[in-house]
GUVEXRO-799476 format. One record per residue (C-alpha): residue number from 1; residue in three letters; z, y, x. Coordinates in steps of 0.05 Angstrom, whole numbers, plus 5000, padded with zeros to 4 digits. Layout:
<rs>
+-----+------+------+------+------+
! seq ! type !    w !    v !    u !
+-----+------+------+------+------+
! NUM !  ala !    Z !    Y !    X !
...
+-----+------+------+------+------+
</rs>
This chain:
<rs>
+-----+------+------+------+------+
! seq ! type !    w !    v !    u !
+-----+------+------+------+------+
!   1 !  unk ! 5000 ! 5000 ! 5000 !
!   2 !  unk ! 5012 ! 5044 ! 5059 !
!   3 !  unk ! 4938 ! 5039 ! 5084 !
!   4 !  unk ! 4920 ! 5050 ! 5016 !
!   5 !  unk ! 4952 ! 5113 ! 5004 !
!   6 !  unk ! 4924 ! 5140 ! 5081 !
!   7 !  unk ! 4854 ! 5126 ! 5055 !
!   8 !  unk ! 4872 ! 5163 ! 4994 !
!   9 !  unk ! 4894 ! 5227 ! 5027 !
!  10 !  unk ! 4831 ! 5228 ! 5088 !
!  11 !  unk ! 4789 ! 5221 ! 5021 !
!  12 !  unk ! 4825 ! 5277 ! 4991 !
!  13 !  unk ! 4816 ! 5326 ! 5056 !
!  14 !  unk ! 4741 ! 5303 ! 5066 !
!  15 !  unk ! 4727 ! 5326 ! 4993 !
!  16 !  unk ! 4766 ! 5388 ! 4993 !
!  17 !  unk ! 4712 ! 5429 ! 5025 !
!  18 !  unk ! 4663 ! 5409 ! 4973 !
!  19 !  unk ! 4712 ! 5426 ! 4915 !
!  20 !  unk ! 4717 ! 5495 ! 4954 !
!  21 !  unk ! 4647 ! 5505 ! 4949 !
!  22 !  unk ! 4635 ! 5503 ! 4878 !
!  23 !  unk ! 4612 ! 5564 ! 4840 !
!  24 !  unk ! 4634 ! 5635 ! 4852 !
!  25 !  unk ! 4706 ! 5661 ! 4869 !
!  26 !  unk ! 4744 ! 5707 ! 4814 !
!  27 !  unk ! 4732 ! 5763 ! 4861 !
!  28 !  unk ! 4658 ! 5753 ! 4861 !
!  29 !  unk ! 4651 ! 5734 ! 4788 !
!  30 !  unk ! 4684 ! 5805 ! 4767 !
!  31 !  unk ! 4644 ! 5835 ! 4818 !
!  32 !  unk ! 4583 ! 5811 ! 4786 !
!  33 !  unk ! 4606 ! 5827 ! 4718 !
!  34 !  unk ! 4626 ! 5904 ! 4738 !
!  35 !  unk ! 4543 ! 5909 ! 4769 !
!  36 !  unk ! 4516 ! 5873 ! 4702 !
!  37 !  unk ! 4555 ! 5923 ! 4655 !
!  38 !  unk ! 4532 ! 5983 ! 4701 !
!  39 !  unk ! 4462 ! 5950 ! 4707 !
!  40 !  unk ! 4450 ! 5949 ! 4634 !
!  41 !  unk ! 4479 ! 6015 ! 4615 !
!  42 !  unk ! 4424 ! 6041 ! 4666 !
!  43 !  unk ! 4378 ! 6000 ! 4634 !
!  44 !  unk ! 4380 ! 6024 ! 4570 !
!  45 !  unk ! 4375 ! 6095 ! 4597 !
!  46 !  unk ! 4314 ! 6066 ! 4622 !
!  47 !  unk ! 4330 ! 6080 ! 4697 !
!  48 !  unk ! 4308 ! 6017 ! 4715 !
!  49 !  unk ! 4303 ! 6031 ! 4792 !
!  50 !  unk ! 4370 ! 6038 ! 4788 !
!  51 !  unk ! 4381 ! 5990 ! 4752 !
!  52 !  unk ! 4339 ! 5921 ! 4781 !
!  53 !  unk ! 4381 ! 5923 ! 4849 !
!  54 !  unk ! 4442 ! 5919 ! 4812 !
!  55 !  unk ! 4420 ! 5863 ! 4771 !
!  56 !  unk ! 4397 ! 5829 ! 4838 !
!  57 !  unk ! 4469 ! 5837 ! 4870 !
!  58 !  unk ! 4504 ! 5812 ! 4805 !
!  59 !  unk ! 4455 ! 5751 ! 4805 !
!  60 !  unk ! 4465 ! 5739 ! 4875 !
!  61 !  unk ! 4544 ! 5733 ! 4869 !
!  62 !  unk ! 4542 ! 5697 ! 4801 !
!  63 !  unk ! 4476 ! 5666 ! 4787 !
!  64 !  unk ! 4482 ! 5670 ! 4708 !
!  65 !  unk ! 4420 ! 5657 ! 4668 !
!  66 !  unk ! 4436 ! 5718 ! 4632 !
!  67 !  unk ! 4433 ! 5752 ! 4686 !
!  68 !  unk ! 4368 ! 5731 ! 4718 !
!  69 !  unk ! 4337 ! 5742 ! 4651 !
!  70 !  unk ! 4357 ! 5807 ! 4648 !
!  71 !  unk ! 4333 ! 5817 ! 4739 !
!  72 !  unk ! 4260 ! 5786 ! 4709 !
!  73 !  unk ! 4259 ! 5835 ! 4646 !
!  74 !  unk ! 4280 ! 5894 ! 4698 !
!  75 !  unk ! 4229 ! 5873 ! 4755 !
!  76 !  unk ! 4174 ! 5878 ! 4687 !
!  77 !  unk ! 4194 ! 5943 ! 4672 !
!  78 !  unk ! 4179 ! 5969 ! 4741 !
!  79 !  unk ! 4108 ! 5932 ! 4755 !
!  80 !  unk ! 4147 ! 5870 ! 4800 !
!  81 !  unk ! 4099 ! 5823 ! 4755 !
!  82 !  unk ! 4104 ! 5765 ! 4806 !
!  83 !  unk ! 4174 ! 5773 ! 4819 !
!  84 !  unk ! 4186 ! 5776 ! 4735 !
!  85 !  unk ! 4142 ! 5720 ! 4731 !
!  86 !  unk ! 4176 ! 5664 ! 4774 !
!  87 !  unk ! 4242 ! 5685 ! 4745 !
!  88 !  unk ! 4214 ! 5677 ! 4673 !
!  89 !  unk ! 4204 ! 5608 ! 4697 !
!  90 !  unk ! 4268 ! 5592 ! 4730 !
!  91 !  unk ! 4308 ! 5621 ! 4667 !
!  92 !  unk ! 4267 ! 5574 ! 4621 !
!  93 !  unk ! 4279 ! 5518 ! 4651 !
!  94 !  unk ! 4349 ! 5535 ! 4674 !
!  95 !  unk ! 4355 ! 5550 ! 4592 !
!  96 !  unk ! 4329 ! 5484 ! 4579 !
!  97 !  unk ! 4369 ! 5445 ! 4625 !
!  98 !  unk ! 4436 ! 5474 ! 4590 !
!  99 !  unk ! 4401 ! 5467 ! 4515 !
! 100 !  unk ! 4388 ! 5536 ! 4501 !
! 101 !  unk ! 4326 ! 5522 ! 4470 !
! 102 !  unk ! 4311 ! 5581 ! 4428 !
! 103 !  unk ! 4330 ! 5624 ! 4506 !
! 104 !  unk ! 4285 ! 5575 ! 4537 !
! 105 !  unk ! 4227 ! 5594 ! 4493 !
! 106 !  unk ! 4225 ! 5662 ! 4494 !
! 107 !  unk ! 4222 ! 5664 ! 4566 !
! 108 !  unk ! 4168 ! 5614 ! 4558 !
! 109 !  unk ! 4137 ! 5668 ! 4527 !
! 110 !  unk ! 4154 ! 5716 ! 4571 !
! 111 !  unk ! 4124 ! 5687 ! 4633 !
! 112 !  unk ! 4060 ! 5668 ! 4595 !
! 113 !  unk ! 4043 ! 5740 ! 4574 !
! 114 !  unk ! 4047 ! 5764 ! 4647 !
! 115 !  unk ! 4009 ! 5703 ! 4684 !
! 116 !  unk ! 3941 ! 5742 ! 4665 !
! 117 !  unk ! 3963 ! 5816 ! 4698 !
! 118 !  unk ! 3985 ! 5776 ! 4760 !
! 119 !  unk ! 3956 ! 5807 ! 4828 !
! 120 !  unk ! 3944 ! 5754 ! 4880 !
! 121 !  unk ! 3934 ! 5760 ! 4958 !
! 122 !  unk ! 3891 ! 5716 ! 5000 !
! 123 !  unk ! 3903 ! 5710 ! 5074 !
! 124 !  unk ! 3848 ! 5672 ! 5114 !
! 125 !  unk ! 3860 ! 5656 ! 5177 !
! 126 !  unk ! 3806 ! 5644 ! 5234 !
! 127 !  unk ! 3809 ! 5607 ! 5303 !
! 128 !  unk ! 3888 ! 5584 ! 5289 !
! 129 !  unk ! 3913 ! 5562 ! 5351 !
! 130 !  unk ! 3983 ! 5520 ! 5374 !
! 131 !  unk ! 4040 ! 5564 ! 5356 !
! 132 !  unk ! 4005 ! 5618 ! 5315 !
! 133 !  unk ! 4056 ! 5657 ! 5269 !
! 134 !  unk ! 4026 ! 5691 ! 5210 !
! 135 !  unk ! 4070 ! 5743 ! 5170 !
! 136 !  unk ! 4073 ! 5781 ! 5101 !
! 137 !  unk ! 4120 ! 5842 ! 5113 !
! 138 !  unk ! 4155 ! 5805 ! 5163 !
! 139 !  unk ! 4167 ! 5742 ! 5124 !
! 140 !  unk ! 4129 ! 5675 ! 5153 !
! 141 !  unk ! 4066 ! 5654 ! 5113 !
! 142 !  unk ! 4067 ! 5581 ! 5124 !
! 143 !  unk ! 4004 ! 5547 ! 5142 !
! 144 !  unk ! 3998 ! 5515 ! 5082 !
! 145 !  unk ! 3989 ! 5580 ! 5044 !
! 146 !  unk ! 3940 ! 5600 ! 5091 !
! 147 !  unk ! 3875 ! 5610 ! 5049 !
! 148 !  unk ! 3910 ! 5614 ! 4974 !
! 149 !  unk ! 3910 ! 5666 ! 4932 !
! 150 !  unk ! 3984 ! 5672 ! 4915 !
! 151 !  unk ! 4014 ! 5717 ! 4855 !
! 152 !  unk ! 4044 ! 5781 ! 4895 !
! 153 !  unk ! 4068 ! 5845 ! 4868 !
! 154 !  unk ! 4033 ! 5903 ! 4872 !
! 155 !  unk ! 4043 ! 5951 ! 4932 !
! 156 !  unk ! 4020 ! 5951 ! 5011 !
! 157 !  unk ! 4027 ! 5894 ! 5052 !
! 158 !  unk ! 4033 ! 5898 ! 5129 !
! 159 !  unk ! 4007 ! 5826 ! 5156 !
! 160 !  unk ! 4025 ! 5808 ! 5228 !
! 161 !  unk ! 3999 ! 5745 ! 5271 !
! 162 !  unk ! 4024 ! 5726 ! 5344 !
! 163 !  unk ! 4021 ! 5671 ! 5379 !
! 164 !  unk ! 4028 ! 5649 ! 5454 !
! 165 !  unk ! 3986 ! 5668 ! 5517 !
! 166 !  unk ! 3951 ! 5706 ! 5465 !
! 167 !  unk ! 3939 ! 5795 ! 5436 !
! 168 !  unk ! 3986 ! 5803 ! 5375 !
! 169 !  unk ! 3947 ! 5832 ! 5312 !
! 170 !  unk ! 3970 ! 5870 ! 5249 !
! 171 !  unk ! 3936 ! 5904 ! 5193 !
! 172 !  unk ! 3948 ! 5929 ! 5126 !
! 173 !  unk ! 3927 ! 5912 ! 5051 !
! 174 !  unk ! 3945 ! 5945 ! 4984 !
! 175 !  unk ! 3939 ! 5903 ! 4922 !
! 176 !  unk ! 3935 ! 5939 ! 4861 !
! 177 !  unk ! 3959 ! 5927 ! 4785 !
! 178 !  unk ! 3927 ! 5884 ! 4730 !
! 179 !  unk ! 3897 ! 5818 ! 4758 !
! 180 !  unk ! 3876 ! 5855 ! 4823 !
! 181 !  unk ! 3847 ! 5803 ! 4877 !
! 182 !  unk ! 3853 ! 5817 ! 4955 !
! 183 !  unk ! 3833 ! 5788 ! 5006 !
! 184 !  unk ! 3848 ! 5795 ! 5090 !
! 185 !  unk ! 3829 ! 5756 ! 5138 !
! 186 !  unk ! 3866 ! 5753 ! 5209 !
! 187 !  unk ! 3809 ! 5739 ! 5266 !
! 188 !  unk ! 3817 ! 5699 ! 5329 !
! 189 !  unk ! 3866 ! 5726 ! 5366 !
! 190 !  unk ! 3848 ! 5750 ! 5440 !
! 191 !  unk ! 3867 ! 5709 ! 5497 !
! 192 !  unk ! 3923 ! 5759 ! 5537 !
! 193 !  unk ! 3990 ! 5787 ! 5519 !
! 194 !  unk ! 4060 ! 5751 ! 5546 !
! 195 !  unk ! 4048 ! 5677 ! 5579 !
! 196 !  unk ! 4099 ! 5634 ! 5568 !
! 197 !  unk ! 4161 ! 5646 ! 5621 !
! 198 !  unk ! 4147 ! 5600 ! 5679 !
! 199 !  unk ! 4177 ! 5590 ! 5750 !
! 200 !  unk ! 4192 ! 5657 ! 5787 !
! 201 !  unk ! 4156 ! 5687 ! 5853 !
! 202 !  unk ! 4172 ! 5649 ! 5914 !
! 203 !  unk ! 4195 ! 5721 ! 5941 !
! 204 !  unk ! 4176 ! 5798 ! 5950 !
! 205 !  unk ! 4107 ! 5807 ! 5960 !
! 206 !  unk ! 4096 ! 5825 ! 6033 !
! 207 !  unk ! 4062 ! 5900 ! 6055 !
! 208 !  unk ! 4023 ! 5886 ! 6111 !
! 209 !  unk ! 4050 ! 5911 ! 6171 !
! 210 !  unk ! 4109 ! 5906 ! 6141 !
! 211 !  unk ! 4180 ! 5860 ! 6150 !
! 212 !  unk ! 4186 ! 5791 ! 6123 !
! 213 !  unk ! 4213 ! 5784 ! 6057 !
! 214 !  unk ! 4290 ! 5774 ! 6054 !
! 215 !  unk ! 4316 ! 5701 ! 6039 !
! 216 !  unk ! 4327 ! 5694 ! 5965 !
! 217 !  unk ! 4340 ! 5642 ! 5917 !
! 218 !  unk ! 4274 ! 5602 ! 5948 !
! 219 !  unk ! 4285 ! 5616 ! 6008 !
! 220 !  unk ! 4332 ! 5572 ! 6032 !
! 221 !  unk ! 4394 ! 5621 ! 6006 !
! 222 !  unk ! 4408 ! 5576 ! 5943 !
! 223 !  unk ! 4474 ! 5595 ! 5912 !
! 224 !  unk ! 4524 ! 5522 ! 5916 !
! 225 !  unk ! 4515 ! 5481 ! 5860 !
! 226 !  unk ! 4567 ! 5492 ! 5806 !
! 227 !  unk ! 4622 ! 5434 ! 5803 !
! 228 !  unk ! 4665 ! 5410 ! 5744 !
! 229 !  unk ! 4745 ! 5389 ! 5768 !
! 230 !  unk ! 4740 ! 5335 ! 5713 !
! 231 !  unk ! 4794 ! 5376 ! 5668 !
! 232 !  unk ! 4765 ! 5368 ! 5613 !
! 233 !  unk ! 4749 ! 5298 ! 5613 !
! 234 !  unk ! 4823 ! 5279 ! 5637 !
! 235 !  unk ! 4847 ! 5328 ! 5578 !
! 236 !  unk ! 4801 ! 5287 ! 5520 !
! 237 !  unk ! 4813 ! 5229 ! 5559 !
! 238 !  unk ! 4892 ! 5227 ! 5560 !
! 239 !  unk ! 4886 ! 5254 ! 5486 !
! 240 !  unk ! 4843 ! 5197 ! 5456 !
! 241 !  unk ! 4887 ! 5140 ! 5504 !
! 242 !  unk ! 4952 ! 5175 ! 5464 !
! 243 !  unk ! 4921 ! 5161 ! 5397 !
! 244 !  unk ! 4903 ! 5097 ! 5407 !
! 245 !  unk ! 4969 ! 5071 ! 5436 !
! 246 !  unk ! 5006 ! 5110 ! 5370 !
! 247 !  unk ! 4951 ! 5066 ! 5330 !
! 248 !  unk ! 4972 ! 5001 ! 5369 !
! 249 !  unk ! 5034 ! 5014 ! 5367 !
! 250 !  unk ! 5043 ! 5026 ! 5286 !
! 251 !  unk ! 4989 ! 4965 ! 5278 !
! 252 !  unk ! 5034 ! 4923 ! 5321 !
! 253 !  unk ! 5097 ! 4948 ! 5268 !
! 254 !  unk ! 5055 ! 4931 ! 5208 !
! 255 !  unk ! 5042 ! 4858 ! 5241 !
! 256 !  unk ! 5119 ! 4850 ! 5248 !
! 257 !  unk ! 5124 ! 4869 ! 5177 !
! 258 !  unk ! 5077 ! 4828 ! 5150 !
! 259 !  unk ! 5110 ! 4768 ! 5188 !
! 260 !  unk ! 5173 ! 4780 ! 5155 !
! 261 !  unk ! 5150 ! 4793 ! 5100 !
! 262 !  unk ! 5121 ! 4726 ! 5089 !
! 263 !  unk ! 5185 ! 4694 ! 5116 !
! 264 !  unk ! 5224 ! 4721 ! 5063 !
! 265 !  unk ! 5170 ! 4703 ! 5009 !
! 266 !  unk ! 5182 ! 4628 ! 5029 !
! 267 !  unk ! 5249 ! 4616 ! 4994 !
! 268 !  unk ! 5230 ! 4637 ! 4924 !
! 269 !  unk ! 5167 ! 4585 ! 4935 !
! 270 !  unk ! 5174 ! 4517 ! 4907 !
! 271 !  unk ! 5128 ! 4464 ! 4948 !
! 272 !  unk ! 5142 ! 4424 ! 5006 !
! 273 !  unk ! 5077 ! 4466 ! 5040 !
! 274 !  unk ! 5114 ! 4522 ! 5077 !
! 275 !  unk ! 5042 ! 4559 ! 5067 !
! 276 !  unk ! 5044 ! 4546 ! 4999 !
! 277 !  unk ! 5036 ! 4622 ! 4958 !
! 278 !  unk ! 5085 ! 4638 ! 4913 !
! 279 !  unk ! 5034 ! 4658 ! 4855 !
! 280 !  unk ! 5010 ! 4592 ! 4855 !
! 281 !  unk ! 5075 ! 4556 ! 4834 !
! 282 !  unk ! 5115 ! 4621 ! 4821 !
! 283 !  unk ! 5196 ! 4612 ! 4813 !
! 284 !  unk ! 5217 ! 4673 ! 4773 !
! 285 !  unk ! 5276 ! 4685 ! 4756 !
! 286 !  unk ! 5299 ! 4690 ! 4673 !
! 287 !  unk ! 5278 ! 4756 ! 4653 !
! 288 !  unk ! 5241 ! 4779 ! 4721 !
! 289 !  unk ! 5169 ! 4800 ! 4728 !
! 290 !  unk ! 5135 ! 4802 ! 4775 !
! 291 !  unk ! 5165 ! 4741 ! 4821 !
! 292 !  unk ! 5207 ! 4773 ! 4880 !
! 293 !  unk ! 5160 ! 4727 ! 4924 !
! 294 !  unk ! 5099 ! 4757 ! 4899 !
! 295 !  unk ! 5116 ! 4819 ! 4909 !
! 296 !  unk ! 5141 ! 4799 ! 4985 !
! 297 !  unk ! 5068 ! 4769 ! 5001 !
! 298 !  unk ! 5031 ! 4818 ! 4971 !
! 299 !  unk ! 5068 ! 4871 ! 5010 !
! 300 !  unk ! 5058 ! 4820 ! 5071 !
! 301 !  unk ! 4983 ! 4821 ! 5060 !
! 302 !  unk ! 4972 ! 4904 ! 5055 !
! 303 !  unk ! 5016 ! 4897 ! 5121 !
! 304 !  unk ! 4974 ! 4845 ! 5148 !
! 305 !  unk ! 4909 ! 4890 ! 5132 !
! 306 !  unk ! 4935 ! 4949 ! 5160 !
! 307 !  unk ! 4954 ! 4923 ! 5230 !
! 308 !  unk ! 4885 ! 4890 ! 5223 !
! 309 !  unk ! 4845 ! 4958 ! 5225 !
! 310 !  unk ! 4897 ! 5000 ! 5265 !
! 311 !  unk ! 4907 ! 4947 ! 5328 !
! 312 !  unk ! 4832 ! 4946 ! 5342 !
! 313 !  unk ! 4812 ! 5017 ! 5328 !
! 314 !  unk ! 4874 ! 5033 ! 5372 !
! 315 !  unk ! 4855 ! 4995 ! 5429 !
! 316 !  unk ! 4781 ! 5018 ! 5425 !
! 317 !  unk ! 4809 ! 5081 ! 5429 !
! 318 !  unk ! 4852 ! 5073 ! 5488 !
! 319 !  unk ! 4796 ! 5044 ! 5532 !
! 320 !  unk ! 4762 ! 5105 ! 5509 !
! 321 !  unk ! 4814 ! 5142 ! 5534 !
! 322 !  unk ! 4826 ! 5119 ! 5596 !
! 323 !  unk ! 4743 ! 5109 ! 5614 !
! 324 !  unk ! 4747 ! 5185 ! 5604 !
! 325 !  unk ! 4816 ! 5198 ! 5648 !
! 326 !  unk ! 4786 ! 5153 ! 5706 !
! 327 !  unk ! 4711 ! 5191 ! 5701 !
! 328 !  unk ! 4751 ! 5257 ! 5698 !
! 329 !  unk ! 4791 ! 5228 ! 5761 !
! 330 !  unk ! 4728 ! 5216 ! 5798 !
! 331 !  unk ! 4689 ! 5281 ! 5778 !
! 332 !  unk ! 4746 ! 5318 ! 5809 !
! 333 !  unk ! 4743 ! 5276 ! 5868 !
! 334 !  unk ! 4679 ! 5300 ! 5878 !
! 335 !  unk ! 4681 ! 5373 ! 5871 !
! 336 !  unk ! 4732 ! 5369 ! 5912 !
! 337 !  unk ! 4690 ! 5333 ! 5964 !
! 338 !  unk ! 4637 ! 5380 ! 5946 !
! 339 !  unk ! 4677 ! 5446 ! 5968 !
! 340 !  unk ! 4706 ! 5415 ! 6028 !
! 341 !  unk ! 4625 ! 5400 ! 6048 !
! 342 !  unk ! 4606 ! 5472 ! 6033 !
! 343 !  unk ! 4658 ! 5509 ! 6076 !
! 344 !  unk ! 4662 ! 5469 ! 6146 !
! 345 !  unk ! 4716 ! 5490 ! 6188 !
! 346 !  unk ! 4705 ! 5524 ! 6258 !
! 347 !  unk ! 4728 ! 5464 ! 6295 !
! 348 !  unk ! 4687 ! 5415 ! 6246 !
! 349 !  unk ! 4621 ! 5460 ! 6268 !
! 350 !  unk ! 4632 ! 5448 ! 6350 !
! 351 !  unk ! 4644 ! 5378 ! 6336 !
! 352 !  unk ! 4587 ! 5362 ! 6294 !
! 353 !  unk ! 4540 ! 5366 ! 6355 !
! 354 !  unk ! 4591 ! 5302 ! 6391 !
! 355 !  unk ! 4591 ! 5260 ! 6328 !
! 356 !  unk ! 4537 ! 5207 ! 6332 !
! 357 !  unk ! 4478 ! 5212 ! 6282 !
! 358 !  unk ! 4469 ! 5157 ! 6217 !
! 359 !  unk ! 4428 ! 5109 ! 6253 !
! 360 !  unk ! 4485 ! 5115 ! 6321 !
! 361 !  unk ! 4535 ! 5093 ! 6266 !
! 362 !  unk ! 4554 ! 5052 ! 6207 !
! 363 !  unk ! 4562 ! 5097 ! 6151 !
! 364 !  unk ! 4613 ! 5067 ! 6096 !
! 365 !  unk ! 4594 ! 5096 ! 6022 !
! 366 !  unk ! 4627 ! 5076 ! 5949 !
! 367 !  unk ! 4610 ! 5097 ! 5882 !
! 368 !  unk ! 4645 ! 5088 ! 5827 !
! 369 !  unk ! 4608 ! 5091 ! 5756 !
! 370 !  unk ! 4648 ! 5082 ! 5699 !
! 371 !  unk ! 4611 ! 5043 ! 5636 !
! 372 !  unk ! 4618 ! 5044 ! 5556 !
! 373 !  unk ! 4587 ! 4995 ! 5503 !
! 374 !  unk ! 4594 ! 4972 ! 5431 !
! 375 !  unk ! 4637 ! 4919 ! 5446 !
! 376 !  unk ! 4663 ! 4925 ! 5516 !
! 377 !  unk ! 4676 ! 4974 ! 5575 !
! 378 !  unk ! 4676 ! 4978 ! 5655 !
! 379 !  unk ! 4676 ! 5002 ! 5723 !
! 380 !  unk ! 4611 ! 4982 ! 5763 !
! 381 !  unk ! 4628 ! 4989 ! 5841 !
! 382 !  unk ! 4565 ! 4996 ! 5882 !
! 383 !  unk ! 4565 ! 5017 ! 5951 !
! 384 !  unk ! 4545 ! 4998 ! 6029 !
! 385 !  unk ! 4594 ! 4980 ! 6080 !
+-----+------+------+------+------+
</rs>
């Protein structure tokens, strides 16, 4: 029962997040409402400039069906006929979805009357080449809408296309009111413009006559290689062995339990089968129900299932852990090695000329390369001696 109730409560906290992300808060649901009341009092002044952004805020913090049918009957007022158009749409079958039939029709309706006065755009596109980015007012036209005339509303249109190794291009097109067609085409682009970033200079460019160019980063002045101390790993390492010994440690308790558990269960069995489960010749006593040894071996079993899934996930853990500890170990072994290399000592540099070269001397190396699998773990030792 205890493992039971652990799964209930991870379950809990895993779902809480999604439970927090349903629908508007209070605070934006009365902000919405304030922007709808002020939006329709504007409305029926007939400032509907005014009015259309604040139906566009409310909708965005509470997106009521009202309200979007309101934003589309706003955006028709003011000549958005695309815009009023797809929102039609969505209200209808947003209307239908919750049974609001007789809402559902009318915007039916609504939408239908405008799809005739919609104004559609065509951008063709010629010579498209790997990476080529074409834009409507600085909003991606995906290639699959490259050559269709889609329902815009009316106004100027800046259209943009840019792609690598390759001249930008922009130009402008104004689609008009009442079924008005347009069309723009963006041409090949010319080859030019920013290449792609690729490897640097190998140094200053030389005047003749002049001095060599100063060592730099290609030069043979490379900055030393950056070195991790193995922190990190030893910190995750040490954490994860921790966890899994608490886990072996409480799966280990649950085993004892279990075990005694069962041993109790025994002497309300009747049987000479000391295996023999008490729900299968139960000895209850007048009046008591459940038997006291069912209740023992069931407890014994969610015991038994518990130390079952704790022991092995603890110990998986702990060979995690200390795979990690011993890699962070050796990491830091090796930066250390590494800055020791990098800053020779005085007496280190007049020796070096004595010492004999590799092939004078043996030369004694070791690596140690620490291993993880599905189902088992290692140290591989490879070296020459």
């Amino acid at each position: 029962m205890a493992l039971l109730g652990c799964l209930g409560l991870v379950l809990l906290v895993s779902a809480a997040p999604a439970f927090a992300q349903q629908g508007p808060s209070a605070a934006d649901r009365a902000a919405a409402q304030a922007l709808f009341d002020e939006a329709r009092d504007l409305k029926g002044k007939e400032r509907y400039e005014e009015a259309c952004p604040k139906f566009e805020e409310s909708y965005r913090l509470d997106p009521a069906i009202g309200t979007q049918g309101n934003l589309a009957d706003c955006y028709e007022k003011i000549g958005k006929t695309a815009s009023a158009w797809i929102h039609y749409l969505e209200v209808a079958a947003a209307s239908s979805k919750a049974g609001q039939e007789d809402r559902a029709k009318i915007a039916k309706e609504r939408a239908a009357g405008l799809e005739p006065k919609l104004s559609r755009l065509r951008i063709a596109v010629r010579g498209a080449v790997q990476g080529l980015e074409v834009k409507r007012n600085g909003v991606m036209v995906r290639q699959a809408l490259w050559g269709t005339a889609v329902p815009v509303d009316p106004g100027t249109y800046e259209i943009t296309a840019a792609a690598p190794g390759r001249k930008p291009w922009h130009d402008t097109v104004t689609v008009g009111a009442d079924a008005d067609r347009q069309e723009i085409t963006v041409p090949a682009l010319e080859v030019g413009g920013e290449e792609p970033a690729g490897p640097g200079p190998v140094g200053p460019p030389v005047e003749p006559g002049g001095p060599g160019p100063k060592p730099g980063p290609f030069l043979g002045d490379e900055p030393a290689p950056e070195t991790s101390d193995g922190t990190s790993l030893k910190i995750v390492g040490l954490i994860a062995g921790g966890v899994g010994l608490a886990g072996v440690g409480v799966g280990v308790y649950f085993a004892v339990d279990s075990y005694a558990k069962y041993q109790d269960s025994l002497k309300y069995c009747t049987g000479k089968e000391p295996s023999l489960k008490c729900y299968e010749t139960p000895v209850c006593p007048k009046g008591i129900y459940p038997c006291p040894g069912m209740t023992l071996q069931r407890q014994s079993q969610d015991a038994k299932t518990a130390a079952l899934v704790l022991i092995p996930i603890g110990g998986a853990m702990t060979i995690t852990g200390a795979i990690l500890s011993i890699m962070g170990f050796v990491q830091a072994g090796g930066a250390s090695s590494t800055s020791a290399a990098q800053e020779p000592s005085k007496n280190e540099e007049e020796e070096e000329e004595k010492r004999p070269s590799d092939s004078e001397e043996d030369i004694s190396r070791l690596s140690v390369l620490p291993w993880l699998a599905p189902s088992e773990a290692g140290l591989t030792l490879t070296g020459s001696f």
